[in-house]
N, C-alpha and C positions, 0 to 999 in steps of 0.2 A: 642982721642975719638973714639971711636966704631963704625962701619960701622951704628948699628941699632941704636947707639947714633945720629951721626948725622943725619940720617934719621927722629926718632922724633924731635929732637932738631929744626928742619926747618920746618915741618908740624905742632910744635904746633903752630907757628907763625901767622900762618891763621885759628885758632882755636879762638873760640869767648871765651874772660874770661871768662864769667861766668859757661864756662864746666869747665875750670881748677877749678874754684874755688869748684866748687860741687864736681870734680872728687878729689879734696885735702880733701874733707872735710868729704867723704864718706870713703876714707883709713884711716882715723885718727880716723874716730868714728867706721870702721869694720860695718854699718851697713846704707842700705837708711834711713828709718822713722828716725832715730837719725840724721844722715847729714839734710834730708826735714825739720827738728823742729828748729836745728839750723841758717839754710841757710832763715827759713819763705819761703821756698815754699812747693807745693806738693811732696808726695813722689814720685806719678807719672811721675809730669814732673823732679824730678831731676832723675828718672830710666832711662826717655826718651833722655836725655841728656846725660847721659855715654854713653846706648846704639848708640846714634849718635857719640859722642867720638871715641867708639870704630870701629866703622863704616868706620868714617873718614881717621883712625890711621891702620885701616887695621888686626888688632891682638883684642884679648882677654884683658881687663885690671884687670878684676876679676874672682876669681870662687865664684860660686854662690850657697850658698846651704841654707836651708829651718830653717839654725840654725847661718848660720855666710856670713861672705862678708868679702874674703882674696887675696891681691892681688897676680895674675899672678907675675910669672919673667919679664915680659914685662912691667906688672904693676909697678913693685918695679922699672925698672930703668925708665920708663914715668912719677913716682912720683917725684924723684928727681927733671929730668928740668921742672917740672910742678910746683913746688915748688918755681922753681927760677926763672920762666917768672913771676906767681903771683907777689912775691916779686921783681922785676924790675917792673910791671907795677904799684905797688902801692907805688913804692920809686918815680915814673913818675908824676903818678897825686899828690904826697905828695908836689915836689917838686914845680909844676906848680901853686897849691892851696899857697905853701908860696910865692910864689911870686906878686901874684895878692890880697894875703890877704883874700881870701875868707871866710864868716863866713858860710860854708857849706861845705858839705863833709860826708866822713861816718866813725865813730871810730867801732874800732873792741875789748872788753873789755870781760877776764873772769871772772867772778866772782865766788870761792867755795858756794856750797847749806847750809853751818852751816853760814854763815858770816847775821848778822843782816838783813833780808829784808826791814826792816822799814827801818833803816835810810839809804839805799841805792836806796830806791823808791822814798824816798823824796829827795835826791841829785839829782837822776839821773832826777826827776820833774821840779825839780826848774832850770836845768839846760837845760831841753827841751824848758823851759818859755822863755830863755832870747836867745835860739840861734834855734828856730824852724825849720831853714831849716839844721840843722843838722842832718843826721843819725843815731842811735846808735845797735849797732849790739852785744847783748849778748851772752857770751858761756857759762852756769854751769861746770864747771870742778875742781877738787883738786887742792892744789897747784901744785901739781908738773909739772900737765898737764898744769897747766898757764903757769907756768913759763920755760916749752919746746917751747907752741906754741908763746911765746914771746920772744925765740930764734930765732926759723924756720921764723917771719915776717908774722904769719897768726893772730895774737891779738895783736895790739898797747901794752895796758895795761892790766894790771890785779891786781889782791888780791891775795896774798896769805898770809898763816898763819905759818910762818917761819918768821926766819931772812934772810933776803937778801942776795945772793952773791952778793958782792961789785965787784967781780972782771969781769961779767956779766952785771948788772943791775946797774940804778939810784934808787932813791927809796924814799917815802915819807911815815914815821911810822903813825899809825892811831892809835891805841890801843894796850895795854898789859892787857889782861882780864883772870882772874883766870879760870881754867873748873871748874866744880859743877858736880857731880853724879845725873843723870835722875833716879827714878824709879816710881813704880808703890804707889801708897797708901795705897794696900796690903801689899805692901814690909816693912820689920819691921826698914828697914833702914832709911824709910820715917819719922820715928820718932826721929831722930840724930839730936841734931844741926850741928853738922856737922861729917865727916867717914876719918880715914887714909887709905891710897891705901892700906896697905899689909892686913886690915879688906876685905875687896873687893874676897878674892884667892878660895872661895866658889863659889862666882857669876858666871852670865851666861853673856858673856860680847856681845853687837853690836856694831859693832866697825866701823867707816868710810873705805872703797874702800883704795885698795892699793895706788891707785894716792893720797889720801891724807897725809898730814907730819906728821897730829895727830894720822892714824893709825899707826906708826913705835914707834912714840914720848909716847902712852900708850902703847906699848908690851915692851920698852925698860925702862919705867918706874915700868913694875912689875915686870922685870926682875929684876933689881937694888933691889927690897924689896923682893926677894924670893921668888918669883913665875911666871909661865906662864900662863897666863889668857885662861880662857874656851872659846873660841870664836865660839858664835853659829851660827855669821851673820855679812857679811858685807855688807853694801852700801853705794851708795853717795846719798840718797835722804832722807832729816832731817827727811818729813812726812812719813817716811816707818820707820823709825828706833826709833821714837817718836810713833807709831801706835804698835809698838813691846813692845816696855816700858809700854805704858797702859794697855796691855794684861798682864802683868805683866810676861813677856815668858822671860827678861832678863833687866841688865841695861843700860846706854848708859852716857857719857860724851858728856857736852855742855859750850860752855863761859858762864859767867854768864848774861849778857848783853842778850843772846837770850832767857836765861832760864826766863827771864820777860816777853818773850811774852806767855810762856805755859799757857796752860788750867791749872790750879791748883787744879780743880777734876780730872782730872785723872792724870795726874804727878807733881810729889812731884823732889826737885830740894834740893840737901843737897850738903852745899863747901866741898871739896875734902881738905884733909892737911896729911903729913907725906910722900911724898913730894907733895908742891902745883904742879899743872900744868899748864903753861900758854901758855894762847891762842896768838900769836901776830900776827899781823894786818899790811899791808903793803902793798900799791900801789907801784906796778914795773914798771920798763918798760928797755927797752934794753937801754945797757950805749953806749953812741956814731951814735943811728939810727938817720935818719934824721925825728924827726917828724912830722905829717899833721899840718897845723894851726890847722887844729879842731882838733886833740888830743891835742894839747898843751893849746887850749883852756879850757877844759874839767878837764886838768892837773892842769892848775891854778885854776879854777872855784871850784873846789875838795879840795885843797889844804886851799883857803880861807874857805869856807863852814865848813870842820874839825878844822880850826882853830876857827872860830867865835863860831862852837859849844861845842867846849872845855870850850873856856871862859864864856858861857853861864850857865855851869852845874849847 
């Protein structure tokens, strides 16, 4: 270890968690208002809190400019052991909570912005009814990004729309839902029963953020039928790229499951065939961590709930 290693490494010690936890959450998201939305507090006080960080720590953790928030070399190796005291102190109170059993605590869970809201508000309702002094702290992210920060031990759980590394992750399947093609009512495709992907090599495509699996899983799908799709937009947020399709400016892919919550005057929702595309659904979690009671609670709670509503369809 490195002189300025050990140096932080014993000062973060007298550091109050919740700057590490804000100083992790601002490197990962590159930006305060994004770390403040997810962490629920202000963006003020989480700026004021680095600032004291950095204070504390005697160096620079970021540079700072008016378009991004990138960490310092000081920054990049304080993330590390800041990384790993979080995750030691949450493997501490995981550990303390299973043993006293506690039905409280705080889960940390991502969820992707395309995965059904409905039936995840009412999980995650039903599930605030029976265990109140529980926590639940959400992140919006792709998969991919779930399933990093449910490496690194900053989200218990999450969703994503992949198949699982087994050799990583535990996992509990939820769904296998076809995609459907979004467009406008303009659009002449709105009149299909249904379109094959290699019809589509015209179109103006919005396609999800690189963090997500389905954006690789459609470029590598038109590739396969002879073509590279126009991509005029990416992002990770459904009402931006659903407000894109109503202008009728290009199309966009959704499970079919979500595509019953659209407005059906302004987006038309046509099944996709030649090759289907499918959506899968999958709660993670790291293979081997030691769970909180209250994730495992939540785990099971989850687990029943998709079951009981399977059988119910």
């Amino acid at each position: 270890m490195t002189r300025i290693d050990s140096r932080l490494y014993l000062e973060v010690l007298i550091i109050d968690i919740r700057h590490l936890e804000y100083f992790v959450e601002v490197a990962r998201q590159k930006s305060f208002s994004k770390a403040a939305i997810i962490s629920h507090v202000s963006q003020s006080a989480i700026s004021k809190m680095i600032k004291d960080l950095e204070t504390e720590l005697g160096t620079t953790l970021f540079n700072r400019t008016s378009k991004y928030v990138q960490l310092t070399d000081t920054g990049i190796i304080f993330l590390d052991q800041a990384q790993q005291v979080v995750v030691m102190f949450h493997n501490l109170t995981t550990e303390f909570e299973n043993k006293i059993k506690m039905e409280k605590g705080k889960i940390f869970i991502g969820l992707p912005p395309i995965t059904s809201a409905t039936i995840f508000a009412e999980l995650l309702g039903e599930f605030k009814k029976k265990y109140p002094q529980i926590e639940i702290s959400l992140s919006e992210y792709g998969s991919k990004k779930v399933a990093l920060a449910i490496q690194d031990g900053t989200l218990d759980t999450g969703v994503i729309c992949i198949v699982p590394d087994h050799h990583y992750f535990d996992s509990l399947s939820l769904a296998k839902d076809p995609l459907f093609v979004i467009v406008s009512p303009q659009n002449p495709i709105s009149q299909l029963p249904s379109i094959e992907l290699v019809s589509l090599w015209e179109e103006s495509f919005v396609l999800y953020s690189e963090d997500f699996s389905l954006h690789d899983e459609i470029i590598n799908q038109c590739k396969n039928v002879g073509f590279s799709p126009k991509v005029i937009f990416e992002t990770s947020q459904r009402d931006l790229m659903t407000q894109i399709v109503a202008a009728n400016l290009g199309i966009a892919f959704l499970p079919s499951a979500v595509c019953k919550e659209l407005d059906t005057n302004r987006i038309v929702s046509v099944p996709l065939t030649k090759p289907q595309i499918m959506h899968n659904m999958s709660i993670i979690w790291k293979k081997g961590r030691c769970m909180s009671y209250a994730a495992r609670l939540w785990l099971q709670f989850a687990k029943k709930y998709f079951t009981v509503n399977e059988h119910t369809k």
